[in-house]
MIPA-508202 format. One record per residue (C-alpha): x, y, z; residue in one letter. Coordinates in Angstrom, 1 decimal, m for minus. Layout:
<panus>
<panu <X,Y,Z>,A>
...
</panus>
This chain:
<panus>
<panu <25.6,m10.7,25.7>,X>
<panu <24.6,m12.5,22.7>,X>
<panu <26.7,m15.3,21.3>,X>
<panu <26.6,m15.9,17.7>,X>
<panu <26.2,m19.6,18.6>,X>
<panu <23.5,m19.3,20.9>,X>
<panu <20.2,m20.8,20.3>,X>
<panu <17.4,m18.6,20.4>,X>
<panu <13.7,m20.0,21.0>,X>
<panu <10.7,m18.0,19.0>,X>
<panu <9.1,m15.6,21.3>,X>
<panu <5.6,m16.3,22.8>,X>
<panu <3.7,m13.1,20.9>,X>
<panu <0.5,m14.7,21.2>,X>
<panu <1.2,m14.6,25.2>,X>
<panu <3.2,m11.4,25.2>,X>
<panu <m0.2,m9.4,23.7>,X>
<panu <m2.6,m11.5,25.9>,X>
<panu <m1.9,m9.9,28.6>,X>
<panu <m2.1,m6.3,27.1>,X>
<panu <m5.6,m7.6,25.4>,X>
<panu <m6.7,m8.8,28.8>,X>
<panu <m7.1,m5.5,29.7>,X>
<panu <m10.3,m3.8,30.2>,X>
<panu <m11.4,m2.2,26.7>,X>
<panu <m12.5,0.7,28.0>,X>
<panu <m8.6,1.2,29.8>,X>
<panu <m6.9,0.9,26.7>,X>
<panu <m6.6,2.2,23.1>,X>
<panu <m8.4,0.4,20.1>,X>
<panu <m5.9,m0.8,17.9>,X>
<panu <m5.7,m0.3,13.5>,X>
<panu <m3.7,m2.2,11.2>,X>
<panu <m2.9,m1.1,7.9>,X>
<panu <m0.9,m3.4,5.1>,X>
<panu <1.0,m2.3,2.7>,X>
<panu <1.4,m2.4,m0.9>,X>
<panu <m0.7,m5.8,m2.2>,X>
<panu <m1.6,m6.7,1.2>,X>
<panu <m4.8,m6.0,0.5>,X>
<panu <m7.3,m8.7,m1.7>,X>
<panu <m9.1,m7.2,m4.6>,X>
<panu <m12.3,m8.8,m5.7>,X>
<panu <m14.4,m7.9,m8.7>,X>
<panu <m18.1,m6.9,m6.8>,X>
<panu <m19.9,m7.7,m9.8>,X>
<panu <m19.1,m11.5,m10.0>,X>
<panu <m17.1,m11.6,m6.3>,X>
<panu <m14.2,m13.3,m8.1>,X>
<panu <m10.5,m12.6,m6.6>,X>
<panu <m8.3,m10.0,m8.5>,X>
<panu <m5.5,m10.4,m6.4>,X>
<panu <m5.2,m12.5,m3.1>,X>
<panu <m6.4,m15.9,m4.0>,X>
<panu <m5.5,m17.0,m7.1>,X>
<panu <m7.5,m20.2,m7.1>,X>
<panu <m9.9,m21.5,m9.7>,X>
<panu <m12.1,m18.0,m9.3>,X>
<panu <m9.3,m16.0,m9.8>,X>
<panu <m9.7,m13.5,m12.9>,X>
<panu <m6.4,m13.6,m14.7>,X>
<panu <m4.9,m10.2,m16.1>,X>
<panu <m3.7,m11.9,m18.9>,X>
<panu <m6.8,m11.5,m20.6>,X>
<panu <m8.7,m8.3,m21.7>,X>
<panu <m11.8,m8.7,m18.9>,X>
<panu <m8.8,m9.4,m16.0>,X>
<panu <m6.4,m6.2,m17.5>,X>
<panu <m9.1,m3.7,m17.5>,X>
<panu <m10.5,m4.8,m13.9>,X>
<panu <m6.8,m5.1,m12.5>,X>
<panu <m5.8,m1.5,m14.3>,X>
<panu <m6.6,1.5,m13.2>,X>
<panu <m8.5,3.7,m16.2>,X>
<panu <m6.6,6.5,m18.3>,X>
<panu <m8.4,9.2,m19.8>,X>
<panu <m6.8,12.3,m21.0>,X>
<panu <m8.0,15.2,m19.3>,X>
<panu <m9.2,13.9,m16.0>,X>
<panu <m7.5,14.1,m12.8>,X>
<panu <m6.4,10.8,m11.3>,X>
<panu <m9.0,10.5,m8.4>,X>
<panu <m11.5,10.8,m10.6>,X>
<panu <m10.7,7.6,m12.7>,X>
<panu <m12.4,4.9,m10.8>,X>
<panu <m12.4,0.9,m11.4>,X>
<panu <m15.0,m1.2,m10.3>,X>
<panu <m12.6,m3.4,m8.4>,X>
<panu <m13.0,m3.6,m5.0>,X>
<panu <m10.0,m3.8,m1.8>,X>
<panu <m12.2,m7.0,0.5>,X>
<panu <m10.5,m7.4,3.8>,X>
<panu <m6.4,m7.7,4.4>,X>
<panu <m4.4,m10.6,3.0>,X>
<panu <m4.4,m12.9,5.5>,X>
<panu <m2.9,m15.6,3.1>,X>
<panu <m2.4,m16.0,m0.3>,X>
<panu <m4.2,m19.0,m1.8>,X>
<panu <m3.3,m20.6,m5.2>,X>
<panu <m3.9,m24.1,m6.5>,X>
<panu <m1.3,m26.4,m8.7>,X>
<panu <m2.4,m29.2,m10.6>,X>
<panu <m5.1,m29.9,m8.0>,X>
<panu <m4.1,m29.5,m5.1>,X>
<panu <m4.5,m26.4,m3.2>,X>
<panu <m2.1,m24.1,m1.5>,X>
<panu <m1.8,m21.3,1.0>,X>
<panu <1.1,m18.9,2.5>,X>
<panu <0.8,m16.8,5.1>,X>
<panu <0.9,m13.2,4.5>,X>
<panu <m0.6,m10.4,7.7>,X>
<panu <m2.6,m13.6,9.2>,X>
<panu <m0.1,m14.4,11.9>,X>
<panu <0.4,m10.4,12.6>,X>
<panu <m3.5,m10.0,12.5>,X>
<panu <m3.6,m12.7,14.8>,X>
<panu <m1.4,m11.9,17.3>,X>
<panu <m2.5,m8.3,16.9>,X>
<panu <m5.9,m9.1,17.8>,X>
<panu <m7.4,m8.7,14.9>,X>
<panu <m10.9,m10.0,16.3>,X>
<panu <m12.2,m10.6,19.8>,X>
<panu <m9.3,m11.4,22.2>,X>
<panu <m9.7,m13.7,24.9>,X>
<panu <m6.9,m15.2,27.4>,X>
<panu <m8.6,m19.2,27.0>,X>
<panu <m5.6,m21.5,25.5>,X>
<panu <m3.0,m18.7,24.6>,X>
<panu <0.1,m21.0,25.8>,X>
<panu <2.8,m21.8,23.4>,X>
<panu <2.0,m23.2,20.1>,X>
<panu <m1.8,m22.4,20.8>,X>
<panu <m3.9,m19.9,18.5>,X>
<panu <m5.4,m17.2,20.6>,X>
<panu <m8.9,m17.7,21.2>,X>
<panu <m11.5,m13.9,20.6>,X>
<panu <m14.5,m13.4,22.3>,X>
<panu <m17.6,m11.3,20.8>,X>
<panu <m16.8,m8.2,22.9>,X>
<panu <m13.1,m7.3,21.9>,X>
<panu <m14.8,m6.4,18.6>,X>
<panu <m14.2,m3.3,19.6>,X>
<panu <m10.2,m3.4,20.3>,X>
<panu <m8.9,m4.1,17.1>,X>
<panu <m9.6,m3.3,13.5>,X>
<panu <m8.2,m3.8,9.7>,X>
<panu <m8.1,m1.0,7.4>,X>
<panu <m8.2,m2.8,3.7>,X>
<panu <m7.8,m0.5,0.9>,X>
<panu <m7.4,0.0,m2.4>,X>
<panu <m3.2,m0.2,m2.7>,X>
<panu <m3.3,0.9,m6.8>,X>
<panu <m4.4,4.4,m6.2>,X>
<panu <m2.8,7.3,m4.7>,X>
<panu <m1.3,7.5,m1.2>,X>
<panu <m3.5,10.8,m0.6>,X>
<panu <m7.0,9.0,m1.3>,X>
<panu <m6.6,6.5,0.3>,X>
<panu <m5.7,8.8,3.4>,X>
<panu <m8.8,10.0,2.7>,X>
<panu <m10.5,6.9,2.8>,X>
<panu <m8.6,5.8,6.3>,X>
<panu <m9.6,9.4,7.8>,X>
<panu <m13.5,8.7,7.4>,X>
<panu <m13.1,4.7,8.3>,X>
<panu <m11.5,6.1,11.7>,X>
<panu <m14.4,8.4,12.0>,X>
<panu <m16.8,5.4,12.2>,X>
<panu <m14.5,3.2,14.1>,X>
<panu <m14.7,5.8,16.8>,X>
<panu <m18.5,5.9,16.8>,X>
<panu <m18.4,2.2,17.0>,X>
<panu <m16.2,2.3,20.1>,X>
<panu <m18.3,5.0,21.7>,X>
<panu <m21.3,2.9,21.0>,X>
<panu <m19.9,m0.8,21.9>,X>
<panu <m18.2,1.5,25.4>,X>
<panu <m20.7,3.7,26.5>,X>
<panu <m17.9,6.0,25.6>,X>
<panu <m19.0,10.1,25.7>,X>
<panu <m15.5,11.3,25.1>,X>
<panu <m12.9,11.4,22.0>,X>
<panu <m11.5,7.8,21.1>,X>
<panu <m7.6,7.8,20.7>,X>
<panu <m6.3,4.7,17.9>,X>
<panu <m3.0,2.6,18.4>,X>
<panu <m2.2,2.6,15.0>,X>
<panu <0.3,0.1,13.1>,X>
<panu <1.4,0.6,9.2>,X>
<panu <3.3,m1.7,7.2>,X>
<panu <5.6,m0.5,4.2>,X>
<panu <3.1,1.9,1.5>,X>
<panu <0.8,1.6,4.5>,X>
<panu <3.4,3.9,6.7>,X>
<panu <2.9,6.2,3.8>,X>
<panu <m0.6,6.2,3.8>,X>
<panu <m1.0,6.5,7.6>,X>
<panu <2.2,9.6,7.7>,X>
<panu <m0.1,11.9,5.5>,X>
<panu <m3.5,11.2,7.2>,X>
<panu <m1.5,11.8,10.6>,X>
<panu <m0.5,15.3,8.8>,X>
<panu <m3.2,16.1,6.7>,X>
<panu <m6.7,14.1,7.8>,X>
<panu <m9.0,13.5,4.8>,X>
<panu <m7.2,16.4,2.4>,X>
<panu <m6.5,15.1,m1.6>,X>
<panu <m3.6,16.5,m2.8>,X>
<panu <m4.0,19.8,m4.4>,X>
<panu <m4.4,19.9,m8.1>,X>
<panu <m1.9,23.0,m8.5>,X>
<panu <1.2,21.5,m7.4>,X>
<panu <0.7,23.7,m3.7>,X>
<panu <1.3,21.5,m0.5>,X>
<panu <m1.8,20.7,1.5>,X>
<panu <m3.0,22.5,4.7>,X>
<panu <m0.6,21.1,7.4>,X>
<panu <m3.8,20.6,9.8>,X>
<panu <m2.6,17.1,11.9>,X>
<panu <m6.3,16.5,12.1>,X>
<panu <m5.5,12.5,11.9>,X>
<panu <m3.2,13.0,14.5>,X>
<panu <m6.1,14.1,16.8>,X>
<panu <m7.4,10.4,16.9>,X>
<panu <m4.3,8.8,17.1>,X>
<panu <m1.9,8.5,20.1>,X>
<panu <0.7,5.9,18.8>,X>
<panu <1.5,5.5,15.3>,X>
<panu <4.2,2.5,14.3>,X>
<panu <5.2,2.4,11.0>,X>
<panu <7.1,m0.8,9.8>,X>
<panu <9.4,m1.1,7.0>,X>
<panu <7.8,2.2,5.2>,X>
<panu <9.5,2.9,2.1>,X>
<panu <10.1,6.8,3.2>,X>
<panu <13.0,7.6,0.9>,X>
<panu <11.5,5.5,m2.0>,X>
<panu <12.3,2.3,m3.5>,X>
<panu <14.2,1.3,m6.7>,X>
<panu <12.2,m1.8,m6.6>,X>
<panu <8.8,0.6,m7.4>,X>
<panu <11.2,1.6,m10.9>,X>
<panu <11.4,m2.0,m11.2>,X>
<panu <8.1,m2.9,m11.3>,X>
<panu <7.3,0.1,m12.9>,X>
<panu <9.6,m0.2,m16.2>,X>
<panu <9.5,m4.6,m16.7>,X>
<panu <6.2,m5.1,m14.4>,X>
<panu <6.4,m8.2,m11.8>,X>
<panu <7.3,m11.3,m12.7>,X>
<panu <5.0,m14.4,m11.9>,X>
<panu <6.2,m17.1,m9.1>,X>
<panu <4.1,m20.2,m8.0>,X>
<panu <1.5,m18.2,m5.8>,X>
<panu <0.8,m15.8,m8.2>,X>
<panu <0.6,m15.0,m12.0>,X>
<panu <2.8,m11.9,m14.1>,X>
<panu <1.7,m8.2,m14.5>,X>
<panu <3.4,m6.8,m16.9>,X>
<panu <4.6,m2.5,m17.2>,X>
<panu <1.1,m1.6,m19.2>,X>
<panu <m1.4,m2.8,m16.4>,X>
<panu <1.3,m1.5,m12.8>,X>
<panu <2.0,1.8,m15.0>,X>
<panu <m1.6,2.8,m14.0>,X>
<panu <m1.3,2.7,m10.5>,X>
<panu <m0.4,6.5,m9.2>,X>
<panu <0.9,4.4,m6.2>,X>
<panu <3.7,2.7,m7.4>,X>
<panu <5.3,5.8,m8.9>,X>
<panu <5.0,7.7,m5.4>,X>
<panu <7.3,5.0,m3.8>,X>
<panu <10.1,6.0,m6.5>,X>
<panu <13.4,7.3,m4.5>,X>
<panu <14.1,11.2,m3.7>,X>
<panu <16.5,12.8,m6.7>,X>
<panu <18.4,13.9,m3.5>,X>
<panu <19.8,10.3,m2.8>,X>
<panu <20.7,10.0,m6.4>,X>
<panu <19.2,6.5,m7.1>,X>
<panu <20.4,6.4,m10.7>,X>
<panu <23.3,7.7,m12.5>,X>
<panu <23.1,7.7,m16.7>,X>
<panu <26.0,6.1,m18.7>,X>
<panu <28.0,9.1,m20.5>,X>
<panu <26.0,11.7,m18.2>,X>
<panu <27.8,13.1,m15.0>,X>
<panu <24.9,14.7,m13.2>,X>
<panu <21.9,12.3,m11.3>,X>
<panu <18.3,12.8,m13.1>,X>
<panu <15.4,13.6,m12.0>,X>
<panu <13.7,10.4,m11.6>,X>
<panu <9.8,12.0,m11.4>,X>
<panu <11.0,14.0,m15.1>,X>
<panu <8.5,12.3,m17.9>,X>
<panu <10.8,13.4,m20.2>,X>
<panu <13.2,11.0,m18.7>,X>
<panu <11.0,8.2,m19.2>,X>
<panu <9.7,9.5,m22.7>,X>
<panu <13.4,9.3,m23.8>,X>
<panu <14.2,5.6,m21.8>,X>
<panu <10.5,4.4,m23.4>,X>
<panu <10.0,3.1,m19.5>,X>
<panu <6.8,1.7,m18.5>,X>
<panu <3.7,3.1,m20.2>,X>
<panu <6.2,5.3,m22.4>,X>
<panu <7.2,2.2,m24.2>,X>
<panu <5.6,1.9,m27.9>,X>
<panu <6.0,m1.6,m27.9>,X>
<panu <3.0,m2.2,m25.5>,X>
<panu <0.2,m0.8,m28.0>,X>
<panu <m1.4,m4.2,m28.4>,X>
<panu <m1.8,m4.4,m24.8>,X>
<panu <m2.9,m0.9,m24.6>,X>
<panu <m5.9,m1.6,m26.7>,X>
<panu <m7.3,m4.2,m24.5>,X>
<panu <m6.7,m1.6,m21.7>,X>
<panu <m8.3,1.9,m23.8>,X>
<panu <m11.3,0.2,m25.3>,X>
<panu <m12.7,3.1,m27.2>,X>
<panu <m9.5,4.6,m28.3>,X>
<panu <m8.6,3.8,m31.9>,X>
<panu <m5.0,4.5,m33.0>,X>
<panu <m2.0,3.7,m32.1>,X>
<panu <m1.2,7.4,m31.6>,X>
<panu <m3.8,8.0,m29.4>,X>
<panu <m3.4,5.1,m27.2>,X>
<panu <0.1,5.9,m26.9>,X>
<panu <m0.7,9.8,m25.7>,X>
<panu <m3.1,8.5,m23.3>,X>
<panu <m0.7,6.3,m21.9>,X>
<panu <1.6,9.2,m21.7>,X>
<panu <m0.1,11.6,m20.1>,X>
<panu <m1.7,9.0,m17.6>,X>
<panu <2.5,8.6,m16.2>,X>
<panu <2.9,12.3,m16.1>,X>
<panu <0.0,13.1,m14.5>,X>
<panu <1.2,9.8,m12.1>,X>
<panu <4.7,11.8,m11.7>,X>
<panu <3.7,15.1,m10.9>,X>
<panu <1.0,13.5,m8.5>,X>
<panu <4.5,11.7,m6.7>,X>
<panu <6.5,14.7,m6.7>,X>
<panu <3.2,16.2,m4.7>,X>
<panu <3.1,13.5,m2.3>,X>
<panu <6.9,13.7,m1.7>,X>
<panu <7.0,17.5,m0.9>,X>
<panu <3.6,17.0,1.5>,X>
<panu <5.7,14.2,3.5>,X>
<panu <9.2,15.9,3.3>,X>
<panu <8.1,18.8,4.6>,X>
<panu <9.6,20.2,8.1>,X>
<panu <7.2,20.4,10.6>,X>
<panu <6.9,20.5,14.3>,X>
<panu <5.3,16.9,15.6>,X>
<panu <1.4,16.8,16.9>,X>
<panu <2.2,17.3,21.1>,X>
<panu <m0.1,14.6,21.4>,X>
<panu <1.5,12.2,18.6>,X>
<panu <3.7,9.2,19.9>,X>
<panu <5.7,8.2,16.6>,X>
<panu <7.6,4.6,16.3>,X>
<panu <9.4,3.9,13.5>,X>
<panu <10.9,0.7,13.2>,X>
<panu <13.5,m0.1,10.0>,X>
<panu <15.7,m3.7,9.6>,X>
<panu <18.6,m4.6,8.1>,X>
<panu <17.7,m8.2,7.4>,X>
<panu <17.1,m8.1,3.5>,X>
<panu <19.8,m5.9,1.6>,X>
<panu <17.8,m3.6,m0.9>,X>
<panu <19.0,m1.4,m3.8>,X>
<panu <20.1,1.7,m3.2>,X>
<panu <21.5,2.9,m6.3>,X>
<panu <21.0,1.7,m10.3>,X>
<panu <22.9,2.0,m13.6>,X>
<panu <20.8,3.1,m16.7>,X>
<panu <22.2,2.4,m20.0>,X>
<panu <22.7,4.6,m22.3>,X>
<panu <20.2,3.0,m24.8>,X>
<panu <16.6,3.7,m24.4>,X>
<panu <14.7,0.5,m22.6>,X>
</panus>
C-alpha cells in the first residue's frame, strides 16, 4: 500500500521502453506521436522564421501586421473554411520552447522528453541506464514517427492530413522491412491531438460535410491502427478554448500575447468548446443553459471576433476590406461558419458506434490539475 509519506523515486522510462525498442522491428508495431494544440512549431516557409515555438531573435511577432496575418488564419465571406489557406507552415513537434531575455537564451521542455523516451528516432540499448539519454541508431528510423500539423485549423483536415502521412509511413516501413503485408501503427495523441487521431480512426481522410450531415462512419484509419492512446483529450470540451477564444492568451516569459482577433480564426479552438449537454455556462437573470455553438449568443455577448472594438486590429488582418462594416461582417461570418463547423465535428465524434474489432483503445485522463467545469456569464455584453 502506498503511504502518503513514502518517497517515491522517478521511474526509469528511458529503460522501461528499451527493452520494448530492442525488439526486432519487423516483430513489433511502428509507433506515431501526435501533439496537441500548440505543440506543434510554425515557421513562415518564405523567410524560415519561427511563428510559434521559438521565440528567439527570428521570431515574427503577431503584434505587428506582417506577424498577425501570417499567425491568423484568412476570412473571406463566402468561402468554406478549408479552403482559406495561410502560408504558414506546422515544422516538426515542439520539442522545446526557446525564448531569449535580455541576452541570454532560454529553453523549456515541451514533447522532447516524451519524444525521447518514445523513440522518437533510431533506438538503440548503448547507455540507457539511469540519468542517461537513450542513444538511436540509423535503422530504428523506421519504429517511430512525429505527426506535426497545422493545430489552427480544423480537427477534420488535419485528419485528413494524418490519414495520407500514415499512408507513406507505411510504404516507408514496407520498404525499410522488406515488408509485403499491411503495416499496423501504435499510435499515441496528446489533448486536440486525441481529437484529431478519434475522427481519422472513424472516418480516414473524410472533411466534414458542408451540409451539416455526419460523415460516412467507414473506420478506414482504424485499419492501420492497432493501439490508439489518447492522453488528456479534451472530449467533452474545454471552457479554457471560451477563454482564449473571448480575451485571447495572455503572454508569460517564453512566449508573447495573442489577442481574441488573431485565435478567433482558428476553426480549432472553437471545436474544443464544451457539449450544451454538460451545461458549461449559466446566464445571470436567465434559468435555462445556452447553447454555447449559437452565434447569436456571441453576437449579443460581442465575444471574440463579434466584438466591435477590435476593428483596428481587423484591418491589419482583412487587407483589402475597407469599412468598418464590412470588416466587422467578415469577422462575423468567419465565427459562425467556425461554430457550425464545431457543432459538425461534435456530432461526427458523439456519435454511437460499435468499435473497429481490430481497434485497441486506451484512454488515459488525470486528476492532477483541477479545470473548469462550469462558468458565470454576466448579464452585460463582454
Amino acid at each position: 500500500m502506498w503511504h502518503p509519506r513514502a518517497r517515491s523515486e522517478p521511474a526509469d522510462l528511458s529503460g522501461i521502453y528499451g527493452r520494448a525498442a530492442a525488439q526486432d522491428l519487423s516483430t513489433r508495431n511502428p509507433v506515431i506521436l501526435i501533439p496537441g494544440v500548440m505543440g506543434s512549431n510554425l515557421v513562415d516557409p518564405e523567410s524560415s522564421a519561427s511563428l510559434w515555438g521559438d521565440f528567439r531573435e527570428r521570431f515574427i511577432k503577431p503584434k505587428r501586421q506582417r506577424g498577425r496575418r501570417l499567425f491568423a488564419l484568412p476570412m473571406a465571406r463566402g468561402e468554406p473554411l478549408h479552403r482559406l489557406l495561410n502560408p504558414a507552415e506546422a515544422d516538426g513537434t515542439l520539442r522545446r520552447a526557446k525564448a531569449s531575455f535580455a541576452g541570454v537564451h532560454f529553453e523549456w521542455p515541451v514533447y522532447g522528453t516524451l519524444m525521447t523516451v518514445l523513440g522518437i528516432a533510431a533506438y538503440s540499448l548503448a547507455g540507457t541506464g539511469r540519468g542517461k539519454a537513450p542513444v538511436y541508431s540509423e535503422e530504428a528510423q523506421a519504429a517511430s514517427f512525429e505527426f506535426a500539423y497545422d493545430w489552427r485549423r480544423s480537427v477534420d483536415e488535419n485528419a485528413a492530413r494524418l490519414y495520407d502521412f500514415v499512408q507513406l509511413a507505411s510504404y516507408f516501413v514496407r520498404a525499410r522491412r522488406s515488408q509485403a503485408g499491411p503495416v499496423k501503427f501504435d499510435v499515441i495523441a496528446h489533448s486536440m491531438g486525441g481529437l484529431v487521431l478519434r475522427y481519422f480512426l472513424q472516418y480516414g481522410g473524410q472533411l466534414l460535410p458542408h451540409d451539416g450531415s455526419l460523415p460516412r462512419l467507414s473506420w478506414a484509419g482504424a485499419d492501420h491502427v492497432e493501439h490508439a492512446i489518447i492522453i488528456g483529450t479534451p472530449n467533452g470540451g474545454s471552457l479554457r478554448a471560451l477563454h482564449r477564444l473571448v480575451f485571447g492568451l495572455a503572454g508569460n516569459p517564453v512566449h508573447p500575447g495573442y489577442d481574441a482577433a488573431v485565435l478567433g480564426t482558428m476553426p480549432s479552438l472553437y471545436q474544443m468548446l464544451p457539449r450544451w449537454r454538460h451545461a458549461p455556462l449559466r446566464v445571470e437573470g436567465q434559468r435555462s443553459a445556452p447553447d454555447l455553438l449559437d452565434p447569436k449568443l456571441w453576437l449579443d455577448q460581442e465575444w471574440g471576433l463579434a466584438d466591435p472594438r477590435q476593428d483596428p486590429l481587423l484591418a491589419q488582418q482583412l487587407p483589402g476590406v475597407d469599412t468598418p462594416a464590412e470588416r466587422f461582417e467578415t469577422a462575423l461570418e468567419h465565427q459562425r461558419k467556425c461554430l457550425r463547423n464545431a457543432r459538425a465535428l461534435q456530432a461526427a465524434l458523439d456519435r454511437a458506434v460499435t468499435k473497429s474489432p481490430d481497434l485497441r483503445l486506451h484512454l488515459v485522463a488525470g486528476d492532477a490539475f483541477a479545470t473548469p467545469r462550469s462558468a458565470l456569464v454576466e448579464a452585460k455584453p463582454g
